[in-house]
C-alpha positions as CSV (number, residue, x, y, z in Angstrom):
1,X,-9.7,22.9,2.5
2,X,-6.9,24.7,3.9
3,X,-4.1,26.3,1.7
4,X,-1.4,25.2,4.4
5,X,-0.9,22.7,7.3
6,X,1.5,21.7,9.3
7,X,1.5,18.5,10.9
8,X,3.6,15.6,12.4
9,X,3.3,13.7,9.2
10,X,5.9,11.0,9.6
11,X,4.8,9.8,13.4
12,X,1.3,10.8,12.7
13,X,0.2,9.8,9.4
14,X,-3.6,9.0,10.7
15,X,-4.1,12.6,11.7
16,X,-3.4,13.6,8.6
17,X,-6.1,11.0,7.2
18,X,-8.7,12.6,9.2
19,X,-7.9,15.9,8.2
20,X,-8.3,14.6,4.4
21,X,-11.6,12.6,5.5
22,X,-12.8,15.9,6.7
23,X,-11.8,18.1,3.6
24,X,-9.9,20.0,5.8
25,X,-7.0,18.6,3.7
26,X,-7.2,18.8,0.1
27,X,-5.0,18.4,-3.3
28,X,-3.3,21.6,-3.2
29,X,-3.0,21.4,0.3
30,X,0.3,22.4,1.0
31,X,1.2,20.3,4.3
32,X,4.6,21.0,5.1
33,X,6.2,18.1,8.0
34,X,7.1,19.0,11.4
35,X,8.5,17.8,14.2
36,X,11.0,16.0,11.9
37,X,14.2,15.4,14.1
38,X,17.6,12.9,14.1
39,X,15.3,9.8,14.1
40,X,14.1,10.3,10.5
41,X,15.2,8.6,7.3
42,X,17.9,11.1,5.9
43,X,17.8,14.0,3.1
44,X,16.4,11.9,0.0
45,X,14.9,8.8,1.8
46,X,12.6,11.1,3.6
47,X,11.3,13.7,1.0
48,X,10.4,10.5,-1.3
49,X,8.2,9.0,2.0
50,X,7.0,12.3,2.3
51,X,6.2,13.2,-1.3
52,X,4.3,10.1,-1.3
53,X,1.6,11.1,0.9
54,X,1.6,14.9,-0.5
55,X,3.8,16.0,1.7
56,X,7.1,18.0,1.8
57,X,9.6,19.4,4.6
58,X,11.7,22.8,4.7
59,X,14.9,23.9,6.5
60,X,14.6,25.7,10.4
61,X,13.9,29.1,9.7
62,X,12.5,28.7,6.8
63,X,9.6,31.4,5.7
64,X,6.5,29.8,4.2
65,X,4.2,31.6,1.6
66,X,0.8,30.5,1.6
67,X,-0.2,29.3,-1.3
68,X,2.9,28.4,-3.6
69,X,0.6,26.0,-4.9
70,X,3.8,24.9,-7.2
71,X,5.5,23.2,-3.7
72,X,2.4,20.5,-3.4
73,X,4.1,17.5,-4.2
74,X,2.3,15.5,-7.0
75,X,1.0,11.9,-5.1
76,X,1.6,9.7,-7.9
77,X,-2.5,7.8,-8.7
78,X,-0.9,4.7,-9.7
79,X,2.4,3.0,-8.0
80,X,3.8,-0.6,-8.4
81,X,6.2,-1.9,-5.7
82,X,8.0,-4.8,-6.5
83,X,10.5,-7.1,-4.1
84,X,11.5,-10.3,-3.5
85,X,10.2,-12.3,-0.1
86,X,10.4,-10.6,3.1
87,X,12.3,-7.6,0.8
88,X,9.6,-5.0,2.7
89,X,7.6,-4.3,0.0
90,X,4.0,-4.7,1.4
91,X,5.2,-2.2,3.9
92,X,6.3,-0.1,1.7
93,X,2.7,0.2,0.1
94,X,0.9,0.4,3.2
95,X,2.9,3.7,4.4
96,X,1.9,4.9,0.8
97,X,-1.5,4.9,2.1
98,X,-1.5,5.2,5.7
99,X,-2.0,9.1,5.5
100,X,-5.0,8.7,3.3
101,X,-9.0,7.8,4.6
102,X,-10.5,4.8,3.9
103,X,-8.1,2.9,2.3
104,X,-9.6,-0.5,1.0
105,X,-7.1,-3.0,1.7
106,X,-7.8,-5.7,-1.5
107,X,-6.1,-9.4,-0.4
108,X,-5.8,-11.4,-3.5
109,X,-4.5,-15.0,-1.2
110,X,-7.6,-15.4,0.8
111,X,-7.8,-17.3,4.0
112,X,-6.6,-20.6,3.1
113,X,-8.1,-22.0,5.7
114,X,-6.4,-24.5,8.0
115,X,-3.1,-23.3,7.1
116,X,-1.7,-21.4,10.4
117,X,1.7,-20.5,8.7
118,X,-0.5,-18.1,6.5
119,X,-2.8,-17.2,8.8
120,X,-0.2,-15.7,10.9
121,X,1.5,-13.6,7.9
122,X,-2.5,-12.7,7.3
123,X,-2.7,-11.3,11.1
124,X,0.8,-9.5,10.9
125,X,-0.4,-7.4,8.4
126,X,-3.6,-6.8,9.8
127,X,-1.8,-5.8,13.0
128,X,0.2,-3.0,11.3
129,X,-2.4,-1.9,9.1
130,X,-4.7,1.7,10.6
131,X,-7.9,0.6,12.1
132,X,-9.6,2.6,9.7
133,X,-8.8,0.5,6.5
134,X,-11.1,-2.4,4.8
135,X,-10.2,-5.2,3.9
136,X,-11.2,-7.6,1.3
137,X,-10.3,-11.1,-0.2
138,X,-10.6,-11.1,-4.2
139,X,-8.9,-11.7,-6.8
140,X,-11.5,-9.7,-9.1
141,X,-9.6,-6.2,-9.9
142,X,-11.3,-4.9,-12.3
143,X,-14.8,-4.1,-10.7
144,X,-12.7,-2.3,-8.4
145,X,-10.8,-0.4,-10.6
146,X,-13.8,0.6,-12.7
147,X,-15.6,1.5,-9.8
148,X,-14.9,5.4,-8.3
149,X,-13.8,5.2,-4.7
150,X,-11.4,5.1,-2.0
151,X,-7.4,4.4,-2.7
152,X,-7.1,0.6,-3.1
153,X,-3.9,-1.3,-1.8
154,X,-3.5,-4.5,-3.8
155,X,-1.4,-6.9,-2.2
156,X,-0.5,-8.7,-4.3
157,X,-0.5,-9.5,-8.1
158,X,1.6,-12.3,-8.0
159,X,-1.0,-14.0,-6.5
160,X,-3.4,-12.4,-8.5
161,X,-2.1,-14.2,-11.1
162,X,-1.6,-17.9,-9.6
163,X,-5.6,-17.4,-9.7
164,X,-5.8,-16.2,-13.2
165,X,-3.2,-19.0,-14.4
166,X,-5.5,-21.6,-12.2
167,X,-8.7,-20.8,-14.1
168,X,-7.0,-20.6,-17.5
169,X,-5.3,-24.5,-17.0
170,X,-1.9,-22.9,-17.4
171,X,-0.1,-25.8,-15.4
172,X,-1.3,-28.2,-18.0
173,X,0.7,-28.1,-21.0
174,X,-2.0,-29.4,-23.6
175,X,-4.4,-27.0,-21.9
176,X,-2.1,-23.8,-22.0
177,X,-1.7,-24.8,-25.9
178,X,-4.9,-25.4,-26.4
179,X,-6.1,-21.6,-25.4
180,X,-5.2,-21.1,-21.7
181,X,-2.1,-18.8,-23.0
182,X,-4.3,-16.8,-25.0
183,X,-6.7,-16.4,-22.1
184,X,-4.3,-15.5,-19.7
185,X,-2.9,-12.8,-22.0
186,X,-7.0,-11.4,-22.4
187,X,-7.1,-11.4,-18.4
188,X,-3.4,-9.4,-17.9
189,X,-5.0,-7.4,-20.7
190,X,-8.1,-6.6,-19.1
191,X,-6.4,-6.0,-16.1
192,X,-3.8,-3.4,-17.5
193,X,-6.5,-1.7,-19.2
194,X,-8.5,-1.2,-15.8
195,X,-5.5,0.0,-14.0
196,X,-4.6,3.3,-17.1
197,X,-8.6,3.9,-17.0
198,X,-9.0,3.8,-13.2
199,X,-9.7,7.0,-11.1
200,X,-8.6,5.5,-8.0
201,X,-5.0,6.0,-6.3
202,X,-4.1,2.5,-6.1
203,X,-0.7,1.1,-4.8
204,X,-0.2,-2.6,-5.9
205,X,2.2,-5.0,-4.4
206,X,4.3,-8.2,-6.8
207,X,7.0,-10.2,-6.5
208,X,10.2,-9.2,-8.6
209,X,11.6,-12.8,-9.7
210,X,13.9,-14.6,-12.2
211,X,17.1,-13.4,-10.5
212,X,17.9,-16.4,-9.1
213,X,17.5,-19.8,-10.2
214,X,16.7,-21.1,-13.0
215,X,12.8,-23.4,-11.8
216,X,13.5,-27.0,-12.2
217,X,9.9,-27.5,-13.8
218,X,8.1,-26.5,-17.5
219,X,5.1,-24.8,-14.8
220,X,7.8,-22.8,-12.4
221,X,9.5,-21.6,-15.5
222,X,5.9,-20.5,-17.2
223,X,4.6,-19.1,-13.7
224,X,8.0,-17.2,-13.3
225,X,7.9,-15.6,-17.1
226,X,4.3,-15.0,-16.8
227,X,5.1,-12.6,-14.0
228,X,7.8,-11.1,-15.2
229,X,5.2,-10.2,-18.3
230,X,2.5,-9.1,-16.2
231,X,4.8,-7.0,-13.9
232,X,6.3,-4.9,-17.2
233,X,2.9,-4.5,-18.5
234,X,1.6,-3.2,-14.8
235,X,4.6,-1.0,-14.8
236,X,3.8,0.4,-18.0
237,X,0.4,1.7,-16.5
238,X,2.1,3.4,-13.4
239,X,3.2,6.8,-12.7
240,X,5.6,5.3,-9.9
241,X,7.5,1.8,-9.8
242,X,9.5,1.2,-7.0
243,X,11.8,-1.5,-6.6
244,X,12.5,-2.8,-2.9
245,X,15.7,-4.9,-1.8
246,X,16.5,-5.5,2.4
247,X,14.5,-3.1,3.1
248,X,15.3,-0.3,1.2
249,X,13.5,1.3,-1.6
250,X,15.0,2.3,-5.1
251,X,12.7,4.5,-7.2
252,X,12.5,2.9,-10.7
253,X,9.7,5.5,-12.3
254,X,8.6,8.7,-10.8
């Protein structure tokens, strides 16, 4: 791979891809962003988007040296973004990724067929995502995460666990008593577990909630505590968390 490249990384992420699906692009690579003008997030916003795909930025005039290996920004393996509806957090996680090959794309809400509400959010996401990516529909993590591979994009875990909660009979109280608690907490288990022994970059995507208020039932209270617990424990795993509100994303880890 190269020591240094310089490329149009923030209109141009896919180039970048290639070059890494090539090995032309590497993890000390140090590719340095040009072509970065008035349109551009400003000072901080922009070296976090950039430092996310390994990428940094210098001042005009600014002399390189080839191989100041200590420059390379660290791409963190493992990042959580969190947000409430429409906050921009699955956006957030795909321009995580979109300067990386073969990113598998890993939809945990399926096709819920017949609902054309959904399957429009489904194809607005498929619009924006590179041509390159996969895509597929599980809520089944951990094979994935055991497995070596491309970067995975998880989007998202709160509906991750409305499957996991579903199996275990969490909505039924005598049923959740009776060992669907205790389940649940073996499957977020198993699941943490997977994600601080994976060797996979993975971005995941879940809802930030219990701001607001208070659910009016015994199951939206559970279902909203239950996230909140598998959320921290995610966290805990994760080099990066990343917390987005309207759009604009507040470094929590990293």
């Amino acid at each position: 791979s190269y020591d240094m490249v310089l490329a149009d990384v923030v209109r141009r992420p896919d180039a970048l891809a290639r070059l890494r699906a090539v090995g032309a692009v590497g993890p000390t690579t140090d590719v340095v962003a040009v072509h970065v003008d008035h349109d551009v997030p400003p000072g901080a916003e922009l070296r976090r988007q950039l430092a996310a795909a390994g990428a940094r930025t210098v001042p005009d005039g600014t002399t390189l040296a080839v191989g100041a290996y200590e420059d390379v920004p660290d791409v963190p393996r493992r990042t959580l973004v969190l947000g409430g509806a429409r906050s921009g957090k699955s956006v957030e996680a795909e321009r995580r990724l979109e300067a990386f090959p073969d990113v598998l794309y890993v939809a945990t809400g399926g096709s819920r067929g017949g609902d054309t509400e959904w399957a429009s959010r489904v194809a607005a996401h498929r619009e924006r995502r590179p041509g390159s990516w996969r895509t597929t529909e599980t809520c089944d993590l951990v094979p994935l995460l055991k497995d070596e591979g491309a970067p995975l994009l998880v989007d998202c875990l709160s509906l991750w666990l409305t499957d996991a909660m579903d199996a275990v009979g969490a909505w039924d109280d005598a049923e959740w008593a009776d060992g669907g608690e205790r389940e649940l907490r073996a499957r977020i288990r198993e699941l943490t577990e997977a994600v601080r022994e994976t060797r996979r970059t993975v971005v995941a995507v879940s809802n930030e909630v219990g701001s607001g208020i208070v659910p009016a039932t015994a199951s939206g209270r559970r279902y909203r505590d239950e996230l909140g617990r598998l959320n921290a424990a995610f966290a805990g795993e994760c080099e990066q968390v990343v917390l987005v509100v309207a759009g604009q994303a507040t470094v929590l880890r990293g």
